[in-house]
N, C-alpha and C positions, 0 to 999 in steps of 0.2 A: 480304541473305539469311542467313536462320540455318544453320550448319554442322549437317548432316547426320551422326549418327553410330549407326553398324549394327553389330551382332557377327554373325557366321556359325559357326555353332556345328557340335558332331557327334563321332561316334565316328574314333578315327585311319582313316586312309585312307578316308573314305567319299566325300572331293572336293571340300572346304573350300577348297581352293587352286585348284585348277580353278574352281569357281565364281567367286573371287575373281575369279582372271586374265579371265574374259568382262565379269564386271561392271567392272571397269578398263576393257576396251574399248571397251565398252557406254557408261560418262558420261563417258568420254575422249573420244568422238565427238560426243557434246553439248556439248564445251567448257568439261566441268567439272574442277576439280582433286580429281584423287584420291588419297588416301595409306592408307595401311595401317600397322597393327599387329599383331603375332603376337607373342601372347599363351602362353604354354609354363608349365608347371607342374613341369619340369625344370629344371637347370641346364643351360647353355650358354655359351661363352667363346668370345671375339671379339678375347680383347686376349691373345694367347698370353702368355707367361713370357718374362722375359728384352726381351721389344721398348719401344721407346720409350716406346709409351703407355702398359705397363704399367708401367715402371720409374716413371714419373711418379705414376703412382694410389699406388704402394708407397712413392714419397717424403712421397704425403702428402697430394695434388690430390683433386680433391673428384670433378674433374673433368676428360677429355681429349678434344680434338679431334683426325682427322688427316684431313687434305686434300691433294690436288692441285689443286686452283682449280677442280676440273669436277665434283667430288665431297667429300661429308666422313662420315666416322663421329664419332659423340659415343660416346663410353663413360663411365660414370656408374652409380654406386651409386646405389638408390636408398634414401634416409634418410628419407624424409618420408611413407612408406607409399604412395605413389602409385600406383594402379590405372589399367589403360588409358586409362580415360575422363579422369582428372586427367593422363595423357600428353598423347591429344589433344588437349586446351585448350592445354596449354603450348608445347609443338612443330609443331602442325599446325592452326592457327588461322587461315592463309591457304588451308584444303582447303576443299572445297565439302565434300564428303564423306568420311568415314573410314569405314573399311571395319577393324572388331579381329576375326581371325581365333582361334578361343578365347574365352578369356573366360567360360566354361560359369557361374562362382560370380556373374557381372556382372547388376547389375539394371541392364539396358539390353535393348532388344527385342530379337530376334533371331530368324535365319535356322536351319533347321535342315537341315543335309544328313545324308541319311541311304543309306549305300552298304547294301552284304552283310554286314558284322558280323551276330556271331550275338549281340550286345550290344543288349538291346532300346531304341528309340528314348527320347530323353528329354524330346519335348515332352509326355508323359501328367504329367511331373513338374516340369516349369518353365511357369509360365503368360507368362513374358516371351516365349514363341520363341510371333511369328506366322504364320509362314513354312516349310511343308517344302518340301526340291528333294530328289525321290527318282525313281527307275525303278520301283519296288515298288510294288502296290496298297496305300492305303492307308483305314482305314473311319475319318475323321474329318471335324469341321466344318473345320480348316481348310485355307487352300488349301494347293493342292499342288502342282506344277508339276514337270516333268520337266528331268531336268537338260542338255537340248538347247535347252532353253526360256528362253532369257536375255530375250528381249524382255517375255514371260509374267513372269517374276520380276521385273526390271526395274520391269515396271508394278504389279506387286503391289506393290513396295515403295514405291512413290509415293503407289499410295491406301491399303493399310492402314498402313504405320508413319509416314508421313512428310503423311499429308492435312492436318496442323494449319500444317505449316509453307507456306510461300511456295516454290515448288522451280522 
């Protein structure tokens, strides 16, 4: 089966993550493997000052792991220009599905949730999002689905992004 890979797109807080967290549930329960990527447009740090792993990257590592046998973090620069989608190939190539939270700049299909911002929605300006999960009325051809509606979305994203593949 070919690896599945979805962006879920949207204004901050409109429930990106929440969706996420149902759809995990959702092809968890069908036995598929699922992983994620959150995709940020900020900086963020993981490997504080002064600890292990970072003292290793500042000696010179390209790259660091740290584990306890039941878990690990990798931390890693990224040199090679590498976009979500060249993540997922590399690290998560045993998922059924990837699920990149963000990603708005990504030519990959995409989900759009859309909460309360007074930020107007951006699938009028991305033709990749086929997918709203909103509360709000909305006058468009595509679908739409409310965001209690995981089974509805679920199935959307099986016939419209994903009908060429084998699922």
């Amino acid at each position: 089966m070919k690896q599945l890979i979805i962006s879920v797109t949207g204004r901050s807080g409109s429930g990106k993550t929440t969706l996420i967290e149902k759809l995990i549930v959702h092809y968890k329960s069908s036995g598929k493997k699922v992983s994620v990527i959150k995709s940020m447009r900020h900086e963020f740090d993981t490997d504080p000052s002064g600890k292990d792993t970072f003292r290793y990257r500042e000696s010179g590592a390209s790259a660091s792991i740290i584990t306890n046998g039941r878990k690990f973090a990798l931390i890693s620069e990224i040199t090679d220009g590498a976009d979500p989608l060249d993540l997922a190939e590399r690290f998560f190539s045993d998922s059924d599905i990837v699920i990149i939270e963000g990603f708005k700049e990504g030519n990959i299909q995409k989900i759009e949730v859309i909460g309360d911002s007074e930020e107007s929605p951006m699938f009028g300006d991305d033709p990749d999002i086929k997918i709203l999960v909103t509360d709000i009325f909305l006058d468009t051809v595509l679908p739409v689905y409310r965001r209690d509606d995981i089974e509805g979305v679920a199935a959307e994203i099986e016939k419209v992004l994903f009908s060429s593949l084998k699922f």
